[in-house]
C-alpha positions, -999 to +999 in steps of 0.1 A: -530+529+569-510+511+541-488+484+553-485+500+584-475+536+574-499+558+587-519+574+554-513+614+564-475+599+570-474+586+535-496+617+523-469+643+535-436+629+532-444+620+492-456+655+487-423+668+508-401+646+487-389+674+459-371+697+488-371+668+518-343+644+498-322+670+492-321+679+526-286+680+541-271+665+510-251+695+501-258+686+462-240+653+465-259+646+428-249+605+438-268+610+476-295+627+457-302+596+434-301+573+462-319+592+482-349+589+453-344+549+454-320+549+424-283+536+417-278+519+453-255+493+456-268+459+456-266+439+495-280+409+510-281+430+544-285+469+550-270+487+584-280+520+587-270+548+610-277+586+613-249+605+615-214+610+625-217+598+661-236+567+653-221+557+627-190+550+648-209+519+663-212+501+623-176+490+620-172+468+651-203+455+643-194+447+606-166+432+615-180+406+640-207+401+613-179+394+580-164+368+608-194+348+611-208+353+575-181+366+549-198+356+524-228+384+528-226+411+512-233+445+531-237+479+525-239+507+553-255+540+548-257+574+566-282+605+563-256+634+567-221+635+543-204+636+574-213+603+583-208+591+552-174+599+553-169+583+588-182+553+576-162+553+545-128+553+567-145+526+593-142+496+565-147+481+531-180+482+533-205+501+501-221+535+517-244+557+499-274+576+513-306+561+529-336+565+509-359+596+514-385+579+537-417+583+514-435+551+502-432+549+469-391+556+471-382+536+495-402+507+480-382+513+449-347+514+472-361+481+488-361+463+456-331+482+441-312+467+466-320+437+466-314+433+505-332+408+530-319+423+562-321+457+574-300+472+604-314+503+616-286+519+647-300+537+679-333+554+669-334+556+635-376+548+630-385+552+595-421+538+588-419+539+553-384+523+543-393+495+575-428+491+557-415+487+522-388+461+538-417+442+561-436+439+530-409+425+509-400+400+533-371+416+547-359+407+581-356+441+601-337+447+635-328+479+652-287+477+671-277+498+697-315+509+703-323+535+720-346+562+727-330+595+746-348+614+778-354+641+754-369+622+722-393+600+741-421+624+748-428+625+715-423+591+702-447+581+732-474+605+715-470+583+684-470+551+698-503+546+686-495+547+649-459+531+653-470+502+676-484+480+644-454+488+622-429+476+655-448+447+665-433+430+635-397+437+639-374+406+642-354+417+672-342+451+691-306+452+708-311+481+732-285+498+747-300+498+784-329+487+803-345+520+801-342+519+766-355+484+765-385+488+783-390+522+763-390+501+728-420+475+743-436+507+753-437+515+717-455+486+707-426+454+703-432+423+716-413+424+750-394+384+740-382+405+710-363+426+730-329+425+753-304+445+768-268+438+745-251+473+751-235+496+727-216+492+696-197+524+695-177+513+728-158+485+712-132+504+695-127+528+723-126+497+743-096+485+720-078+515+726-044+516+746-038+545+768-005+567+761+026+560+780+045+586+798+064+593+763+033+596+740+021+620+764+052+642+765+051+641+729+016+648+722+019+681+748+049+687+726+032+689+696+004+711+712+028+732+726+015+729+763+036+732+795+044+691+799+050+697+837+017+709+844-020+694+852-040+692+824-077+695+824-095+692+790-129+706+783-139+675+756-168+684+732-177+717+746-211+729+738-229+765+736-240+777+773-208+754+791-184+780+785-204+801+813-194+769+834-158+772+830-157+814+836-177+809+867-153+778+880-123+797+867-119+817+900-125+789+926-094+765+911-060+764+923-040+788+912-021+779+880-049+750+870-048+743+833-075+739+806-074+729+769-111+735+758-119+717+724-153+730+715-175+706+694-180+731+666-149+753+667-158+777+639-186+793+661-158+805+688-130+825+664-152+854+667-167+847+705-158+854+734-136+826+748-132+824+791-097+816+805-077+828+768-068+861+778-053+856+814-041+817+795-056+803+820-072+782+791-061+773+759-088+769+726-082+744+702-101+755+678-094+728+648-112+701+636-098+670+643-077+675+673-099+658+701-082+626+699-048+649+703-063+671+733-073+637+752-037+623+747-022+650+762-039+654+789-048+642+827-088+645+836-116+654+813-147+676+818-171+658+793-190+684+771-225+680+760-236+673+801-231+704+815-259+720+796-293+699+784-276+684+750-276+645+764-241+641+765-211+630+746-199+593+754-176+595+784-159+564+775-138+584+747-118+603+776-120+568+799-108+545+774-079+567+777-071+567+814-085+600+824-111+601+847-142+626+842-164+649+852-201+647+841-230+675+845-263+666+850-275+656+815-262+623+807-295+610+792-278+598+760-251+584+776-264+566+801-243+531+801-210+547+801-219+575+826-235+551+851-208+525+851-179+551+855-193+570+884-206+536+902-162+529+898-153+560+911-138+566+875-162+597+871-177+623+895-209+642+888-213+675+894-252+701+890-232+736+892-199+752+889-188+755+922-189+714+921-174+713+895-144+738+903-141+714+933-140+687+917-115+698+895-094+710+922-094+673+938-076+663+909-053+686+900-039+688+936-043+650+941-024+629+920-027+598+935-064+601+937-062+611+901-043+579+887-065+554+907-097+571+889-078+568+855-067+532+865-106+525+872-118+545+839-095+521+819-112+489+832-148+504+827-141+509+795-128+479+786-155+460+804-181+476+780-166+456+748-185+427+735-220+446+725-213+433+687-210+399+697-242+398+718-261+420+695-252+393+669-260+365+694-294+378+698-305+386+664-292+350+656-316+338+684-345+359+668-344+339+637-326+366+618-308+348+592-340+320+593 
């Protein structure tokens, strides 16, 4: 073991490195350079998220960092394109590419950059760029930490070889308790770690919910029936469409769905339940989630139905709607928790629940708006996790 990277770690991923940087990149020739350690910008302090979906918590929490210290200067990063591109849009921050986690690059990227803070979001464990940083006197903390129902098996079969490589992190900002007491498991020192929520919920938290107006209009532009009860299928993932067919025949008559699948290119050729009869209508666009939620009255939130974790339920809440959650809400745990304990969210294990819950709303509309009234407030009571993830790294001595 070298600097706490386990030797057959370092062994592999430097012999992988030729086909294992280009990885995903697409042939961005700029991500492949910094991917090798070479041309990154220079930073006093690094924040760096996996994708899309995490990379939605880095601009609230840039934001509360250039208030306290605008004089630092920060670059974010991203290991797919596409959040890249999301993080490009969130601010004026530098992105490029993470380095390709092999000891040699990223102790090149280390120095490159110049940096003396690194911000790794959620569960983005890298021993060799964390090593290289450790070992150049970088401060390292991990935001929004987390490790999901699914992922932790495994990272407890490794806790062995992570735990000495942890134990010298600065601080962790977990998202929950769970995930807190998951991250000592690992190997950090349990007064390094505390419960400061998640990043990703302040904007939503920002967000103002449509008038009566915007709503019309947005059901305009979609060309839906504005007079009618909207139900929309948010994120939908392979497998949950068998949910809808099955509930499809225990609604009320003349219930309403606008299903916006998370990857909409798989369905143009599928088969697609409730299109035929319109019963349902498929968005299949890019884009057009934000649109769908708008225009609509409840949500069933994709991604819980079926064994994928869950997409954040807040999106839909922030908005006024209430939801409806399947079972598997392991990566979403906060949000999910604190909108079913307000009565802002029901839970449902099959599709007969769920048809019934769907029918509570659509043929109840009072009960409907006092959910939405009580999603609204959940949502906005989850804003703040920037602040006290800040708070907390400041208590740990990061900026010492």
């Amino acid at each position: 073991m070298r600097d706490g990277v386990p030797g057959w770690y370092g062994a592999l991923t430097t012999l992988l490195e030729p086909l294992g940087a280009r990885w995903g990149q697409r042939g961005d020739a700029a991500a492949l350079r910094a991917r090798r350690g070479f041309d990154l910008p220079r930073a006093d302090a690094w924040i760096h998220a996996a994708s899309v979906g995490e990379a939605s918590g880095v601009a609230p929490l840039v934001a509360e960092w250039r208030r306290r210290r605008p004089q630092e200067r920060l670059v974010a990063s991203a290991m797919t394109p596409g959040g890249r591109a999301a993080l490009s849009r969130a601010g004026d921050v530098p992105v490029t590419a993470p380095p390709y986690d092999a000891p040699a690059t990223a102790r090149r990227a280390v120095r490159a950059s110049g940096l003396r803070r690194l911000v790794l979001l959620e569960t983005e464990i890298w021993p060799a760029w964390i090593a290289a940083a450790l070992t150049e006197g970088v401060r390292v903390a991990v935001v929004n930490a987390r490790l999901s129902d699914r992922s932790w098996p495994r990272y407890r079969r490794l806790a062995g070889a992570l735990a000495p490589l942890l134990a010298r992190l600065t601080a962790v900002a977990a998202q929950t308790e769970t995930d807190a007491e998951r991250w000592r498991q690992l190997g950090v020192p349990a007064e390094r770690v505390r419960v400061t929520g998640n990043t990703k919920n302040e904007a939503l938290a920002a967000v103002e919910p449509p008038s009566a107006a915007e709503k019309a209009e947005a059901r305009r532009r979609l060309e839906l029936d504005e007079g009618r009860v909207w139900c929309v299928w948010a994120s939908l993932r392979p497998g949950e469409e068998q949910w809808l067919r099955q509930a499809l025949p225990l609604v009320p008559p003349g219930t309403q769905f606008l299903v916006v699948p998370r990857h909409p290119d798989r369905w143009r050729k599928a088969y697609r339940p409730g299109e035929s009869r319109r019963e349902a209508r498929w968005l299949l666009s890019l884009g057009v989630l934000p649109e769908a939620l708008r225009a609509s009255d409840f949500a069933v939130m994709g991604g819980t139905l079926e064994r994928f974790g869950g997409h954040n339920p807040v999106e839909p809440a922030a908005l006024g709607l209430p939801v409806i959650l399947g079972p598997s809400t392991e990566n979403v745990r906060e949000g999910a928790h604190a909108l079913i304990d307000a009565g802002a969210a029901r839970r449902v294990s099959n599709a007969v629940e769920l048809a019934q819950a769907i029918g509570a709303w659509v043929c109840h509309a009072e009960e409907r708006r006092e959910a939405g009234l009580a999603a609204r407030r959940v949502a906005a009571s989850l804003a703040g996790a920037s602040v006290r993830a800040l708070d907390w790294l400041e208590a740990r001595g990061f900026w010492a």
